[in-house]
matplotlib code that plots the C-alpha trace (Angstrom):
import matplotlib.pyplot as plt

x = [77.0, 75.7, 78.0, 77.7, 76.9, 79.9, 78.6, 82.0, 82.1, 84.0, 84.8, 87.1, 89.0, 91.1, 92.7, 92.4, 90.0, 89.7, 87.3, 85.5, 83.4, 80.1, 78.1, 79.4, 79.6, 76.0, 75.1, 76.3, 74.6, 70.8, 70.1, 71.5, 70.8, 72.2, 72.6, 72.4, 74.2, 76.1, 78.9, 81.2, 79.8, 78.7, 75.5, 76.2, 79.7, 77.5, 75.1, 77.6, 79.0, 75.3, 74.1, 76.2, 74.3, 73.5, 75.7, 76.1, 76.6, 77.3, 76.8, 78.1, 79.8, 82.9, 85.5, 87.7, 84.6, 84.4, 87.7, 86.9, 84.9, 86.2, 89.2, 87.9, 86.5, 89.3, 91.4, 88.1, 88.5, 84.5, 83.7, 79.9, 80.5, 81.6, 82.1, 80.9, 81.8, 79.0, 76.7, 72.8, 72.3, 74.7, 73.9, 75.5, 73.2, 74.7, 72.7, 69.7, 66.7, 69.4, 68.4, 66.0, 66.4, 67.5, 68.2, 68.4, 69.2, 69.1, 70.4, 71.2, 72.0, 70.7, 69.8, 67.3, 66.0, 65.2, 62.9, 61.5, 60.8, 60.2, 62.4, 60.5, 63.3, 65.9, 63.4, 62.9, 66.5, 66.4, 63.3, 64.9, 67.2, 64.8, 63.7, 59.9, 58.4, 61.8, 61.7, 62.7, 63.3, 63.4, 64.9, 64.7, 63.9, 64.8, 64.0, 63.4, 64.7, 67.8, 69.2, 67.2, 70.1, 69.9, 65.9, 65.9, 68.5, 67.1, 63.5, 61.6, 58.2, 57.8, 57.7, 54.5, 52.6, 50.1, 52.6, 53.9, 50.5, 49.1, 52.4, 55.0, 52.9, 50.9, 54.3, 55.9, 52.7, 52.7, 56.1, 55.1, 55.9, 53.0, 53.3, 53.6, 55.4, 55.1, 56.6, 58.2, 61.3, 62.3, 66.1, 66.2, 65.4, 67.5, 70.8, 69.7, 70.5, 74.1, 75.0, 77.8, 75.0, 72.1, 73.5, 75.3, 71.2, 70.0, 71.9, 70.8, 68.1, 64.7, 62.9, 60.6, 62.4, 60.2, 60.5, 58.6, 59.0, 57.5, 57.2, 57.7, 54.9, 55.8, 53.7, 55.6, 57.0, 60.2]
y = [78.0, 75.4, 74.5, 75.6, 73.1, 73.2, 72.1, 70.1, 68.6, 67.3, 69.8, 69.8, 72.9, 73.3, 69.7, 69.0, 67.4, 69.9, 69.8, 73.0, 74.4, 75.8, 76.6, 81.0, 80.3, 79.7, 82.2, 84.8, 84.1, 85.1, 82.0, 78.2, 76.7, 72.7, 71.1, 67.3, 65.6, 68.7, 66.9, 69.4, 71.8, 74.4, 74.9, 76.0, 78.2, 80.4, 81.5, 81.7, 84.2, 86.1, 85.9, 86.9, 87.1, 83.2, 80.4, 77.3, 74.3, 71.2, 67.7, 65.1, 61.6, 62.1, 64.6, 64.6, 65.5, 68.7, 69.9, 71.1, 74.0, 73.9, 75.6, 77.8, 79.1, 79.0, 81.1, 83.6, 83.4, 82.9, 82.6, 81.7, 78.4, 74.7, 71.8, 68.6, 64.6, 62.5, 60.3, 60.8, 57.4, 59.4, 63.2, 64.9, 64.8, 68.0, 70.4, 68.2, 71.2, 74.2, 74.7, 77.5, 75.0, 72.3, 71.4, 67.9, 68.9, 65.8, 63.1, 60.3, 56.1, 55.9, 59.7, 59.5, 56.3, 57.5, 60.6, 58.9, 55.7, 57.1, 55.5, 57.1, 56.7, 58.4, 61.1, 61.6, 62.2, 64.4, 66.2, 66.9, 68.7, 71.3, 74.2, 74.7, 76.4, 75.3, 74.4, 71.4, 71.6, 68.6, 68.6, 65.3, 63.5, 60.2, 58.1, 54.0, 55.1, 56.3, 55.2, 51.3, 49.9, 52.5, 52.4, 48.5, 48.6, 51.0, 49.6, 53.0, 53.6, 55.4, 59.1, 61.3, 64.2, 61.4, 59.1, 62.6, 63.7, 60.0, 58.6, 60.8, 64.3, 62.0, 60.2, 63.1, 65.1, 62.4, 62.8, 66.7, 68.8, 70.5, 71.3, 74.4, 74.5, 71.7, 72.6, 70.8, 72.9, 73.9, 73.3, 77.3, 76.6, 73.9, 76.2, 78.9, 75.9, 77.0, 72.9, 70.8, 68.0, 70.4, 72.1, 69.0, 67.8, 70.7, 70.2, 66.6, 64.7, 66.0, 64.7, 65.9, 67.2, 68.1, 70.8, 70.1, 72.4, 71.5, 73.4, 71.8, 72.4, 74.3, 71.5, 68.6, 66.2, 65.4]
z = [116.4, 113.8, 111.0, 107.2, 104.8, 102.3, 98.5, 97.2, 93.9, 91.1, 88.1, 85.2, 85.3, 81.7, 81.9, 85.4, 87.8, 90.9, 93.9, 93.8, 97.2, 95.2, 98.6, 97.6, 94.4, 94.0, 96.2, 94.1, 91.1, 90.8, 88.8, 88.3, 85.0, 85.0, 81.5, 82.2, 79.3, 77.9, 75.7, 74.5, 77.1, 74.3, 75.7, 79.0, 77.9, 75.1, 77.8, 80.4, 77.9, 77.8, 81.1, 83.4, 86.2, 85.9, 87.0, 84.1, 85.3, 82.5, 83.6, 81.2, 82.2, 79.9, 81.3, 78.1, 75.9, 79.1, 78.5, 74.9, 76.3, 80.2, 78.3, 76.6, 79.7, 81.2, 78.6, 79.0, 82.8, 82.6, 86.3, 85.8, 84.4, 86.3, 83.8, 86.5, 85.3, 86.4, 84.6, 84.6, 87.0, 89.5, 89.6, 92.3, 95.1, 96.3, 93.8, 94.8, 94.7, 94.2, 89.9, 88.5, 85.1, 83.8, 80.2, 78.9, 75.2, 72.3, 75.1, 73.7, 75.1, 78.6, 79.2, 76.4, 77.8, 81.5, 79.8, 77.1, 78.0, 80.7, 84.0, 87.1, 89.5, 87.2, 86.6, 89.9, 90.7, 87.6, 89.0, 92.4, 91.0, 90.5, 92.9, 93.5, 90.6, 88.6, 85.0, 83.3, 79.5, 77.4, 73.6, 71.8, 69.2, 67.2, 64.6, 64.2, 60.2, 61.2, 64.1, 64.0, 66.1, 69.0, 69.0, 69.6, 71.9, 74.4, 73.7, 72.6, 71.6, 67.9, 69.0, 68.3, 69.8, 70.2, 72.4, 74.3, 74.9, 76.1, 77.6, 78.8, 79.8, 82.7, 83.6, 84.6, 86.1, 88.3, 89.5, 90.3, 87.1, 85.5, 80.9, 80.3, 76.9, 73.8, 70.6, 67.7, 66.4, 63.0, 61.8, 62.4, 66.5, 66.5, 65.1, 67.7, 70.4, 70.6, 70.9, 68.5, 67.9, 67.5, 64.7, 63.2, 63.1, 62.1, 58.8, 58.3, 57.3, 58.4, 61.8, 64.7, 67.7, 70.5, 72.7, 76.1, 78.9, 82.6, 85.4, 89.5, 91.5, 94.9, 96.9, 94.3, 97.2, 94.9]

ax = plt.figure().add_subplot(projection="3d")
ax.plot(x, y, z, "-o")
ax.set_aspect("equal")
plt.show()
């Protein structure tokens, strides 16, 4: 009889730090939505609250910034919702081609580096997180104007549509993902987000935030 692969990982539980077995929990969900750099954890514990039928799973290196919302879900006995602590250089290998989607919503410091710039060997461990036909979602935008410090320090190019279109769209069809969505969102979208930073922007001073959405091919080798 061949053994079950048991999917053990790391996940702030109210205060605590618990190991969590995920191999049933997944499999009763008909979806698994990963937010890579969640923060607060907002994101993931709004929709857990409206889809149901999905598990939320919130990936952000700082555990005390998870506990904000990993109590609330845990006062809500929210069952649909796992709060992981791991930065984006170390994604859990375990979840490795187990998402329907992943978010990666206004990252910031190295995150917004490896999918901007972009760094092909962080994307592809971002990438393989994906299931065949998956969906990566990518919300971001800055600005040399207001954040000068943070642009020269992680070396980015002045964003465009011009720059997405000509630098990043063939970086990451090469790495398997096909466009099929490229918007720029209005401070309305951005409020609909259901994240701390998006509405904090959303209320500030005026800049393009890009909305690209990319599908994984089923024959993608990632």
């Amino acid at each position: 009889m061949g053994s079950v692969l048991c999917i053990v990982m790391k996940v702030v539980k109210g205060n605590k730090l618990e190991e969590v077995d995920v191999t049933e929990l997944i499999k009763q969900y008909s979806r698994l939505v990963i937010d890579l750099g969640t923060g607060d954890g907002k994101f993931v514990y709004k929709n857990a609250l409206t889809h149901p039928d999905t598990l939320f799973i919130g990936i952000d290196p700082a555990p005390k910034q998870l506990q904000i919302y990993a109590r609330k879900a845990a006062r809500k006995k929210l069952p649909n919702v796992l709060f992981a602590p791991a930065a984006a250089e170390n994604i859990p290998q375990e979840l490795t081609t187990s998402a329907d989607e992943v978010f990666i919503i206004l990252p910031w410091g190295t995150l917004l580096q490896y999918v901007a710039a972009p760094d092909t060997t962080k994307l592809i461990d971002i990438i393989g997180l994906l299931k065949p036909e998956g969906k990566l979602n990518i919300i971001f935008g800055y600005s040399p104007e207001f954040e000068p410090s943070e642009f020269e320090r992680l070396g980015l190019a002045k964003i465009s549509g011009e720059y997405i279109e000509k630098k990043l769209v063939p970086a990451y069809t090469q790495l398997g993902l096909e466009l099929v969505k490229f918007s720029i969102l209005n401070k309305s979208a951005l409020r609909e987000l259901e994240t701390t930073w998006s509405k904090k922007l959303a209320f500030g001073q005026k800049r393009p935030i890009f909305h690209l959405v990319f599908e994984k091919r089923e024959y993608s080798i990632i």
